[in-house]
Structure formats: structure tokens, C-alpha cells
C-alpha positions in Angstrom: 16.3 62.4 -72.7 19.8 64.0 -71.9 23.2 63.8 -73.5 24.0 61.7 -70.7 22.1 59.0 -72.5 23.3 59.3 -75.5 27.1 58.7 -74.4 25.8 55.9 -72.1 24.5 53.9 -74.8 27.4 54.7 -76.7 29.9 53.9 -74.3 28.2 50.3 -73.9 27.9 50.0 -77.8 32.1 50.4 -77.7 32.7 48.3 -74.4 30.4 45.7 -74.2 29.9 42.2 -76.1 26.3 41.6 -77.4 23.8 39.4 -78.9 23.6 40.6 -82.7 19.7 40.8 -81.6 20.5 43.1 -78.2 23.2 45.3 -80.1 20.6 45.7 -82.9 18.2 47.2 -80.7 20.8 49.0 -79.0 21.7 50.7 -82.1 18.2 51.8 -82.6 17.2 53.5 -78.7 20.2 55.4 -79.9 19.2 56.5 -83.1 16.0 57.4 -81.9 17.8 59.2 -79.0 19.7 61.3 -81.2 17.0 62.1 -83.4 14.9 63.4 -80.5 17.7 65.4 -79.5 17.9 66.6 -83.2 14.5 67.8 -83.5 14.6 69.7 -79.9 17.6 71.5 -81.3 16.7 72.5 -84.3 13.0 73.9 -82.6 14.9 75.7 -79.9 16.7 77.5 -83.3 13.6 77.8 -85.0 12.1 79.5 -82.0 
């Protein structure tokens, strides 16, 4: 996972015309994304 994801899938959210199904699951690699990223952050500050 990188940040480069992230503003990938964002970027494409912004610019691109989807099937209410496709955005949908869209929407939810990049929730997921950002929670990963989350969590790694807030262990490397725990550490």
C-alpha cells in the first residue's frame, strides 16, 4: 500500500464516470486503503 494508491483511486473517483456498482466498490478499496494507512501510522507513533 502507498500514498500513491490512495491519490490514484482518488483521482479516478473525481475524473472518471462509473457504474453506481463499480464506484461503490471503488469507494470501499479506498476506505480500506486509508484505514490501513491509519493504523500503520498510528503503530509507527505508538512505537
Amino acid at each position: 500500500m502507498t500514498i500513491d494508491t490512495i491519490e490514484e483511486l482518488r483521482a479516478e473517483l473525481r475524473e472518471c464516470v462509473f457504474t453506481p456498482a463499480k464506484r461503490k466498490a471503488l469507494e470501499r478499496e479506498l476506505a480500506e486503503l486509508i484505514r490501513q494507512r491509519n493504523e500503520a501510522l498510528a503503530e509507527e507513533e505508538g512505537a
